[in-house]
N, C-alpha and C positions, 0 to 999 in steps of 0.2 A: 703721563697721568692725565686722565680727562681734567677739563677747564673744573667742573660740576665737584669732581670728585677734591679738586684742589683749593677749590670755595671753603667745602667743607672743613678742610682740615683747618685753612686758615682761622674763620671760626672759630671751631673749636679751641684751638690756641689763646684764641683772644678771653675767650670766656673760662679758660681755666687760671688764667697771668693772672686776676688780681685776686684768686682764693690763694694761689700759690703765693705770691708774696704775704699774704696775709697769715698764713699759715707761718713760713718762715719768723714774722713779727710773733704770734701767740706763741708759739715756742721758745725762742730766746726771753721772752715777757715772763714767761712761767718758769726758765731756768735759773734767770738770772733772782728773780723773787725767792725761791725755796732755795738756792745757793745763798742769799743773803742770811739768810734765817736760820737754813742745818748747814755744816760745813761739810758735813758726810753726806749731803746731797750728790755732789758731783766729784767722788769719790771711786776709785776704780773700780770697787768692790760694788758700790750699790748703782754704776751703770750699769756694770757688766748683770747685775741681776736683776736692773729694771729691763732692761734688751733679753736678758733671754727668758722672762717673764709672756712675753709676747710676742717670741720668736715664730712660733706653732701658727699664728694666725699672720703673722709678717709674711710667712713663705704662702699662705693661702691666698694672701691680697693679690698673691700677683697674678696668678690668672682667674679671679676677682673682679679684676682691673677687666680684660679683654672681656670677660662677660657680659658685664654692665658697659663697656664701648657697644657693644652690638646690640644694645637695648633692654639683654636677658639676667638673669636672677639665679644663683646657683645657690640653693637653701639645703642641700645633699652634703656639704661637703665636708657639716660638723656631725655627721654619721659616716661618712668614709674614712676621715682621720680614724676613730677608733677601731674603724672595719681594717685599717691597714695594720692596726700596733697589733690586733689582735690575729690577723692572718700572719705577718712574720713570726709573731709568738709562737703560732699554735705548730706552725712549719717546724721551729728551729727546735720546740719540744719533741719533735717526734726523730729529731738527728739529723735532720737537713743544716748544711753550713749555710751559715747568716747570708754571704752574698745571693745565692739563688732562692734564701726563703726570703731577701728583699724584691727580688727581680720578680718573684711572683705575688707580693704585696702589692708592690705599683702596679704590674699587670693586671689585678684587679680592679682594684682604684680606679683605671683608667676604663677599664671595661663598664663599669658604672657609669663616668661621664658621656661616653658613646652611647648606652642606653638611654640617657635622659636626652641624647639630641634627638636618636631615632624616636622617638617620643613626639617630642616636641613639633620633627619634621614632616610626622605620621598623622597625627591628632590634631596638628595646628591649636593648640589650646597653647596657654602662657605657660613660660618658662618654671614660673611663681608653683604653679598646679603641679607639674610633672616632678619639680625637683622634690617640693615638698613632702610628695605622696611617697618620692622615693627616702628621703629622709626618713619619714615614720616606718617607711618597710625595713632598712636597714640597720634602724634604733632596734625595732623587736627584733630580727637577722642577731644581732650585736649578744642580744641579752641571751637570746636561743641557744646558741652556740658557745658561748661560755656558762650558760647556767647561771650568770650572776656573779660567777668567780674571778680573780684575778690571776693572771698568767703572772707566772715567774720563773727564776731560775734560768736566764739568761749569758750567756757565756761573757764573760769580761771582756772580750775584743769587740763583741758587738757593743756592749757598752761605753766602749772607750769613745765612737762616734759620735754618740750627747755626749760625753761627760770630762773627753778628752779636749786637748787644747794644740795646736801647730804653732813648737816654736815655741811651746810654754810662753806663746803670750795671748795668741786668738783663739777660742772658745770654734771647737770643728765645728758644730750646729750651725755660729755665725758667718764662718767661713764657706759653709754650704751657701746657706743663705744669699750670702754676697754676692755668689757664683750666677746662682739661679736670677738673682736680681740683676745680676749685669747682663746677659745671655736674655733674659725678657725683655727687658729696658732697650736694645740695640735691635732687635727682629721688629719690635714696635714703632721703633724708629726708623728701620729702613731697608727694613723688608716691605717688597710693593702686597707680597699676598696676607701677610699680617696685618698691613696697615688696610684693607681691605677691611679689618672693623669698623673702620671712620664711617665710611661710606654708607653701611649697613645701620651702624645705630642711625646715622645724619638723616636715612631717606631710602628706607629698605626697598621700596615698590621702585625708587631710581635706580638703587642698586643692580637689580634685577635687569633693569631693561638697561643698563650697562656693563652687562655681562657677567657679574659677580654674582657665581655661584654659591648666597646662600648658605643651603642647606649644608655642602661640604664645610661651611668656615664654622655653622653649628658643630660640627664634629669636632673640629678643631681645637674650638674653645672650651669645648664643654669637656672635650677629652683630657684636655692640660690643668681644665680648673679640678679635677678629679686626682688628675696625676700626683700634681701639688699638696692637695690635703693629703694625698697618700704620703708624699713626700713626708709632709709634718705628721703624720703618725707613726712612720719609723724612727724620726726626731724623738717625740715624744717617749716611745717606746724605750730607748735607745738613752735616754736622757734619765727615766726612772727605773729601768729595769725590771719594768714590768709592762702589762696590759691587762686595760681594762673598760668596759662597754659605757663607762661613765664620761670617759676623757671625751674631749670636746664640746660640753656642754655650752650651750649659746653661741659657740664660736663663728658661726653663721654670721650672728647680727655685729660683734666685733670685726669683722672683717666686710664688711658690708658699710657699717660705720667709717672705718676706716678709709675707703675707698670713695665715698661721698665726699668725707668732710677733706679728704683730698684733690675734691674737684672734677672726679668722675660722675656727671650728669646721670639719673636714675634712667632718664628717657631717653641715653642714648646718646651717642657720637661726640664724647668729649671725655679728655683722661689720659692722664700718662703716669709711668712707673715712677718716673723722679716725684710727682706730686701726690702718689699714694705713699710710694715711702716715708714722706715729711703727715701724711695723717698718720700711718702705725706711730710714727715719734710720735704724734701729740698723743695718742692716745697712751702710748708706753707711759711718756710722761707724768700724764695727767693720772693714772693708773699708782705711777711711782707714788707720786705726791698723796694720794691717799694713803698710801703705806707709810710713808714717811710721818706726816700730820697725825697720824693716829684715830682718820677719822672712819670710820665705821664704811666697810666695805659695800652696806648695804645703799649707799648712798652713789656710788659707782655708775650701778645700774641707769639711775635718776638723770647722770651727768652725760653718759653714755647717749641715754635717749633722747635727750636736749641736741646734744650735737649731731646725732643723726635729725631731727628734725630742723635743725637750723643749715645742714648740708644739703636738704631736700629743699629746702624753703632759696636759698642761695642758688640751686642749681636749675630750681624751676623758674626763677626768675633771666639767668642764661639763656634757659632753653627758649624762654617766650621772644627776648632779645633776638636769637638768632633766628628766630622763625619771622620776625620782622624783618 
């Protein structure tokens, strides 16, 4: 690995260790507090339904996560979620069995994420602009093509997917999840042409003139962060036994969120899987703890947005750091 490119990553390490631990402390701080107060806080029943509350957008972070290492913005992905619950739907209604009307759900999905690189690679315009424009193309897409209705009638084995459990004791959704988290978390870690994001968000024009092609890792990422949402729309799908052009709503800036206040730099070349997963927790949490408390969902939003600007405000002061 070049000297330049091993700079970087060290960096970046350094400026995600003290959100990481911190993050680690606001979590046990907020467990331990509503554990004192509700004893059915930390209860199997109201984890397992805080976790899979926010499973949908937990499986998005993760190629989230590579997006925003490489500097880019994927705002598409809470219109592909419901673009995928509603393409295996519309498949499995017409007599397709469930494994190939998922295989051509992701296919999908994924074919979106390629389009927004070619995009991206073509136009040279920001990530922000492309994803966006395809987001509202595929919200109307979404509503066109169902009419505004919700799919149903679902075959029970596809359902058993969300709804079933391995071992009557793991939740399959979380199980997937875990899967995909472990298998992201390890390419990022030590795979040379994944890791090949560092590089890219750290000092794209260096990049460049050390060989890293770019434009293919656009494909790459944008492909998987597409993949992924698709992934969580057959979750979703699959979990309510139905589809519909609504699901996903904001999920975008929840997973966005998420991936900030876990120490992925907005501008780029900093961020790992372990420290995105510990923000889905806080926000799972903090999420819980509104349901718990009784306090008005609309306040969510409020808290939501604070912590993405206090993860913005933390990571631009990182980035100026490293640029020193």
């Amino acid at each position: 690995m070049p000297p330049t490119e091993k700079s970087l990553l060290r960096r970046a390490a350094d400026a995600v260790g003290l959100q990481y631990i911190g993050l680690i402390l606001a979590n046990l701080i907020i467990i331990l507090v509503m554990a004192a107060h509700y004893e059915e806080f930390l209860s199997p029943f109201n984890i397992e339904v805080t976790l899979m509350s926010f499973l949908p957008e937990a499986v998005m972070s993760l190629g989230m996560t590579l997006v925003i290492i490489t500097g880019g913005i994927d705002l598409s992905i809470s219109a592909v979620l419901p673009l995928s619950a509603i393409a295996v739907g519309m498949c499995m209604n017409r007599g397709v069995p469930w494994g190939p009307a998922i295989a051509v759900a992701l296919a999908f999905a994924t074919l979106i994420g390629l389009i927004n690189a070619k995009l991206i690679n073509v136009l040279r315009v920001h990530p922000f602009i492309v994803t966006m424009a395809m987001m509202l193309t595929l919200k109307g897409f979404n509503l066109a093509v169902t009419d505004g209705r919700t799919l149903a009638g679902f075959p029970d084995s596809f359902q058993e997917m969300g709804q079933g459990y391995l071992w009557d004791l793991v939740p399959i959704p979380m199980a997937i999840f875990a899967g995909l988290a472990a298998i992201t978390a390890v390419f990022l870690g030590h795979n040379r042409f994944v890791r090949q994001v560092y590089s890219i968000g750290g000092n794209e024009r260096a990049a460049r003139l050390s060989g890293i092609r770019v434009e293919r890792m656009r494909y790459f990422v944008y492909g998987l962060s597409s993949f992924l949402a698709g992934v969580a729309g057959v979750i979703v799908a699959a979990q309510y036994g139905s589809a519909n052009n609504s699901y996903g709503q904001n999920a975008e800036m929840k997973v966005i969120t998420s991936v900030a206040v876990g120490g992925a730099s907005l501008n780029g070349g900093s961020g790992t899987i372990a420290s995105t997963l510990l923000g889905v927790l806080f926000l799972a949490v903090v999420n819980g703890s509104f349901v718990m408390t009784g306090i008005s969902t609309y306040w969510q939003d409020i808290v939501n947005g604070g912590m993405l600007l206090a993860a913005v405000v933390v990571g631009e002061f990182a980035f100026n750091r490293r640029q020193r």
